[in-house]
C-alpha positions as CSV (number, residue, x, y, z in Angstrom):
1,X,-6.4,13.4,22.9
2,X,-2.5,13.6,22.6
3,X,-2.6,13.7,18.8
4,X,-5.2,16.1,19.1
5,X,-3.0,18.3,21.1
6,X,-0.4,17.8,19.5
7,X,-2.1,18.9,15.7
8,X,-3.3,22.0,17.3
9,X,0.4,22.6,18.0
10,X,1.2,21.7,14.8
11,X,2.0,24.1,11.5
12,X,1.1,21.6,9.2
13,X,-2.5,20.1,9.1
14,X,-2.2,16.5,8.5
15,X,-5.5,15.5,9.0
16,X,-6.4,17.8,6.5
17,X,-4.5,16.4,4.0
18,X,-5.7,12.9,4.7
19,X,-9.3,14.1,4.1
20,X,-8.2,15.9,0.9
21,X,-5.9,12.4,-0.1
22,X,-9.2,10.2,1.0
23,X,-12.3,12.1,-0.4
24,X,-10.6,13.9,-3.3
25,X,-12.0,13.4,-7.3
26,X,-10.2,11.0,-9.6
27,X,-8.3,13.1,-11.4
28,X,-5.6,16.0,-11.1
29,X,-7.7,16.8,-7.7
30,X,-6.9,13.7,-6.4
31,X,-2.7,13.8,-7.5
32,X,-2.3,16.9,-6.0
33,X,-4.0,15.8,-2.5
34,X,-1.5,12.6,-2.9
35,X,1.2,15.4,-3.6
36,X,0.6,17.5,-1.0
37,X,0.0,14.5,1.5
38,X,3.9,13.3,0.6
39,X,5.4,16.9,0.6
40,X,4.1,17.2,4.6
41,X,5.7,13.6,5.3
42,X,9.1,15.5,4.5
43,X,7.8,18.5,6.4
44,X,6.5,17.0,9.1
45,X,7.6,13.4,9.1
46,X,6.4,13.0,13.3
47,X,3.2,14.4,12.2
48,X,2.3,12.0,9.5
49,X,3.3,9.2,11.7
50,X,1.0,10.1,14.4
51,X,-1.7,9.8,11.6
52,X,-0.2,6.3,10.4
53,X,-3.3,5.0,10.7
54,X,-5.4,7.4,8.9
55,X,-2.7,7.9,6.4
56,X,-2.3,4.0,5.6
57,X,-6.5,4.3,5.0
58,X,-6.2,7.1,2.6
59,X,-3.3,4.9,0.5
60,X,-6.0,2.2,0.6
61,X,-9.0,4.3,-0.5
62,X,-7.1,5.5,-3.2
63,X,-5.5,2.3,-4.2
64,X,-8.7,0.3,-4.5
65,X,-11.3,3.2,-6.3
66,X,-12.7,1.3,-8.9
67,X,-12.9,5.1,-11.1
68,X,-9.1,4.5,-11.4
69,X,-8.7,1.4,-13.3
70,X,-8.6,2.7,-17.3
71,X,-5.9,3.9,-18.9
72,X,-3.7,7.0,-18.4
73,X,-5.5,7.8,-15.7
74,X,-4.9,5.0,-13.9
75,X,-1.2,5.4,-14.9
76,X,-1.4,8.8,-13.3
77,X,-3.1,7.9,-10.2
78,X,-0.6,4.8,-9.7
79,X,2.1,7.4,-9.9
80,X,1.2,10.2,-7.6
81,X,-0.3,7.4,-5.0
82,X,3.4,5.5,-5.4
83,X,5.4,8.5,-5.2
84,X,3.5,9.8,-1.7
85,X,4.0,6.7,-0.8
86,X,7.7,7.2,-1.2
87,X,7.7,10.3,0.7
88,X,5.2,8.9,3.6
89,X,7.3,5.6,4.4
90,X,10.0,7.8,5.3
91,X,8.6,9.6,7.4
92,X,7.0,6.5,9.4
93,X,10.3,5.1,9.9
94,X,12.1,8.2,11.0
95,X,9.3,9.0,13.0
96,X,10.1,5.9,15.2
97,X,7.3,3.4,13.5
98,X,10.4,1.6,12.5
99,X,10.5,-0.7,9.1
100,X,8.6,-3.7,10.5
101,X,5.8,-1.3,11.3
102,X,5.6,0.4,8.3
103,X,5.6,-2.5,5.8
104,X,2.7,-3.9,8.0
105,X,0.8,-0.7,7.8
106,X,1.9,-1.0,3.5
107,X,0.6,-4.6,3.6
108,X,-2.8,-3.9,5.7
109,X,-3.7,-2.0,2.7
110,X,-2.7,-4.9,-0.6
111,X,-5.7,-6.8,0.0
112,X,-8.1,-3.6,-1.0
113,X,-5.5,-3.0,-4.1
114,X,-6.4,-4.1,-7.3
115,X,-4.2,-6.8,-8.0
116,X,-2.2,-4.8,-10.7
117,X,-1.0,-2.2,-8.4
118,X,-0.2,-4.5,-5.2
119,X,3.5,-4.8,-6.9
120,X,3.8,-1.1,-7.8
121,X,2.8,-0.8,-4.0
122,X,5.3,-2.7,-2.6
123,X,8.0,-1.4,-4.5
124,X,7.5,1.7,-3.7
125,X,8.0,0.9,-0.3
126,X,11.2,-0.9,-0.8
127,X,12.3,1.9,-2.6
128,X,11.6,4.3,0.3
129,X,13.0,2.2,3.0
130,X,15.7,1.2,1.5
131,X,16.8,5.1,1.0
132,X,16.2,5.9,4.6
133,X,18.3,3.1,5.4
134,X,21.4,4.0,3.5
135,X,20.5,8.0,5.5
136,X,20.8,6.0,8.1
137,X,23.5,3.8,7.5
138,X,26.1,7.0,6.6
139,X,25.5,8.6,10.7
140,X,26.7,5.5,11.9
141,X,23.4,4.2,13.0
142,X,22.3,1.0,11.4
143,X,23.9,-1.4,8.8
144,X,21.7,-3.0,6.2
145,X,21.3,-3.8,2.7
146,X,18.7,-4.0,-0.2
147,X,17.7,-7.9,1.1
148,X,16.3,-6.4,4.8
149,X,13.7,-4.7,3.4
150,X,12.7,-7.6,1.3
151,X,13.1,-9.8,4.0
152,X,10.6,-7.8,6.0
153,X,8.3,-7.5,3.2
154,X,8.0,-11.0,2.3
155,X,8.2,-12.4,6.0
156,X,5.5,-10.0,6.2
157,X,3.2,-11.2,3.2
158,X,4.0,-14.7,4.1
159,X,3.0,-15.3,7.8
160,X,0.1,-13.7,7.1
161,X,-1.0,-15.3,3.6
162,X,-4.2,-16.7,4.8
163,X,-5.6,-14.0,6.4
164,X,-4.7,-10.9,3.2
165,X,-6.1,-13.6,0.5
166,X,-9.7,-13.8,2.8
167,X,-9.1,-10.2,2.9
168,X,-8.9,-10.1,-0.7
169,X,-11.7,-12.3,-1.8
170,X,-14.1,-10.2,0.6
171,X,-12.9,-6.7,-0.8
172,X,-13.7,-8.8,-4.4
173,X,-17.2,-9.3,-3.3
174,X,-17.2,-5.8,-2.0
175,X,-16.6,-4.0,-5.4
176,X,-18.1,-6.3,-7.2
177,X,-22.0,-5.9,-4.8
178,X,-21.4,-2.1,-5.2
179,X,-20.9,-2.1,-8.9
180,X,-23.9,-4.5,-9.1
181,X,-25.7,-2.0,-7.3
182,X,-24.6,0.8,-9.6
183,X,-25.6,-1.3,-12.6
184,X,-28.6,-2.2,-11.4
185,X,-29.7,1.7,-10.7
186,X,-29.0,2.3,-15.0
187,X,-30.9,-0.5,-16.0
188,X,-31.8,-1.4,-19.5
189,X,-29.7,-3.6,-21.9
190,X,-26.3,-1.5,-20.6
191,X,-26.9,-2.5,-16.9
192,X,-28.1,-6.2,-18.2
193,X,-24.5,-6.5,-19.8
194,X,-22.6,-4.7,-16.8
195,X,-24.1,-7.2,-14.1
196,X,-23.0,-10.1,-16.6
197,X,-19.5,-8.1,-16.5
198,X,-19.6,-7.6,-12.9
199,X,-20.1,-11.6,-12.4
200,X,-17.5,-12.6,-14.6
201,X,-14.9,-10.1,-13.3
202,X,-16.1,-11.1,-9.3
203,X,-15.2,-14.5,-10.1
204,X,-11.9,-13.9,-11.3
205,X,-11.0,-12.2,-8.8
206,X,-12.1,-13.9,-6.1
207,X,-10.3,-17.3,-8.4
208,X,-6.7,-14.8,-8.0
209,X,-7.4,-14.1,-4.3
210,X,-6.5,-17.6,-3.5
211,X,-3.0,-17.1,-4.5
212,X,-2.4,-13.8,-5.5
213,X,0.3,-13.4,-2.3
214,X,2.5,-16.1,-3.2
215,X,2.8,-14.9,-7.1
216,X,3.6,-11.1,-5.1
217,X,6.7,-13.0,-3.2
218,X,7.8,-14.6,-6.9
219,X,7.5,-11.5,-8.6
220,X,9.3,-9.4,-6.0
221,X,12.4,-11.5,-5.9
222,X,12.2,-12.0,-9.2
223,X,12.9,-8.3,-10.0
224,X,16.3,-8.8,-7.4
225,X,19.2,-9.8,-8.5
226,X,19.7,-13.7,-7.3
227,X,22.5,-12.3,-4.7
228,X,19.5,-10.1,-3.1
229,X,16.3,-12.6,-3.6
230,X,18.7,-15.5,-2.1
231,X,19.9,-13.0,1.1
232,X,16.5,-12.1,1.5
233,X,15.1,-15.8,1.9
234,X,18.1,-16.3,4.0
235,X,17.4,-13.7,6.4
236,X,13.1,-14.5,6.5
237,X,14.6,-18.2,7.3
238,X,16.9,-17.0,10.2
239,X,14.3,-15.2,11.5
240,X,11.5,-17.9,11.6
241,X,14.2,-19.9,13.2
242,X,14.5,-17.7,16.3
243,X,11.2,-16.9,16.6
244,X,10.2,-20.2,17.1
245,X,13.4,-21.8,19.1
């Protein structure tokens, strides 16, 4: 009721926008709702955040629709999705989600990604925090670096490794039952050979589910510089000390 209240109030329609980002066509449709969605996290950053929820499963949709997986479409897509992202992280934190909040809400929505865009994903949320930060850094407010957000991110990925890799293999079976489906409605030779397609791609998948989070962590520091990707480890260390002194 509050965030309805509070959306009448509002100049912006955000939930708007997340039905546009969520239901739009692949395509230039689709990059322009992602657009728009980012521009009103910079217009109306306390606005998005009340719609965290429903923003984070717009990202998701978008991330994992099979009719983006192909060429320079795909490119395009990862790009407007990646650079609302950008915009909408902001906006989470300076809305008073805060950063450990946010990169849950980013994580919640990797196991649903196909597995070449998780990365893309997550540095685009580094990327994003890691400028607010430094905003935030030259008022006087908070002191950080580069390694806090990674810290977060791979604390985050790594407490929780079970549970996003069974959330992984399930969204496998997921897209692979509904392309099955699909396939099966065609028929003919064409679906014969899809299905076949369908089975062999399902089983790769759900063979990379089982460790597709730890090769996320190795990739991610890997892109660091060793001073960063050691501070980082340092800092997820330190923390699983307290926590569980």
């Amino acid at each position: 009721a509050a965030d309805a209240d509070a959306d009448a109030d509002a100049f912006w329609d955000v939930p708007l926008a997340v039905r546009a980002a969520r239901d739009a066509e692949a395509g230039p449709a689709r990059d322009a709702a992602l657009s728009l969605l980012g521009a009103l996290a910079s217009a109306d950053p306390r606005g998005v955040m009340r719609r965290a929820l429903e923003v984070s499963a717009a990202l998701t949709h978008r991330a994992s629709d099979p009719e983006s997986n192909a060429g320079a479409e795909d490119a395009s897509s990862r790009r407007a999705l990646e650079e609302a992202l950008s915009a909408i992280v902001p906006a989470w934190i300076e809305g008073g989600l805060g950063v450990d909040a946010a990169c849950a809400r980013v994580v919640d929505a990797l196991p649903d990604a196909p597995d070449h865009r998780r990365a893309g994903l997550v540095s685009a949320f580094l990327k994003a925090s890691d400028t607010c930060v430094k905003q935030r850094e030259v008022g006087g407010e908070e002191t950080t670096s580069r390694a806090m957000g990674l810290a977060v991110v791979a604390r985050e990925l790594l407490t929780r490794a079970e549970s996003l890799e069974a959330a992984a293999e399930a969204s496998a079976r997921r897209r692979a039952a509904k392309a099955a489906r699909r396939a099966a409605k065609e028929g003919g030779a064409a679906a014969a050979a899809a299905l076949e397609a369908i089975e062999m791609e399902k089983a790769r998948a759900i063979e990379t589910a089982s460790a597709w989070v730890g090769n996320l962590v190795a990739t991610l520091l890997a892109r660091e510089t060793a001073t960063a990707a050691v501070s980082a480890l340092v800092r997820v260390a330190e923390r699983a000390t307290l926590e569980g002194s």
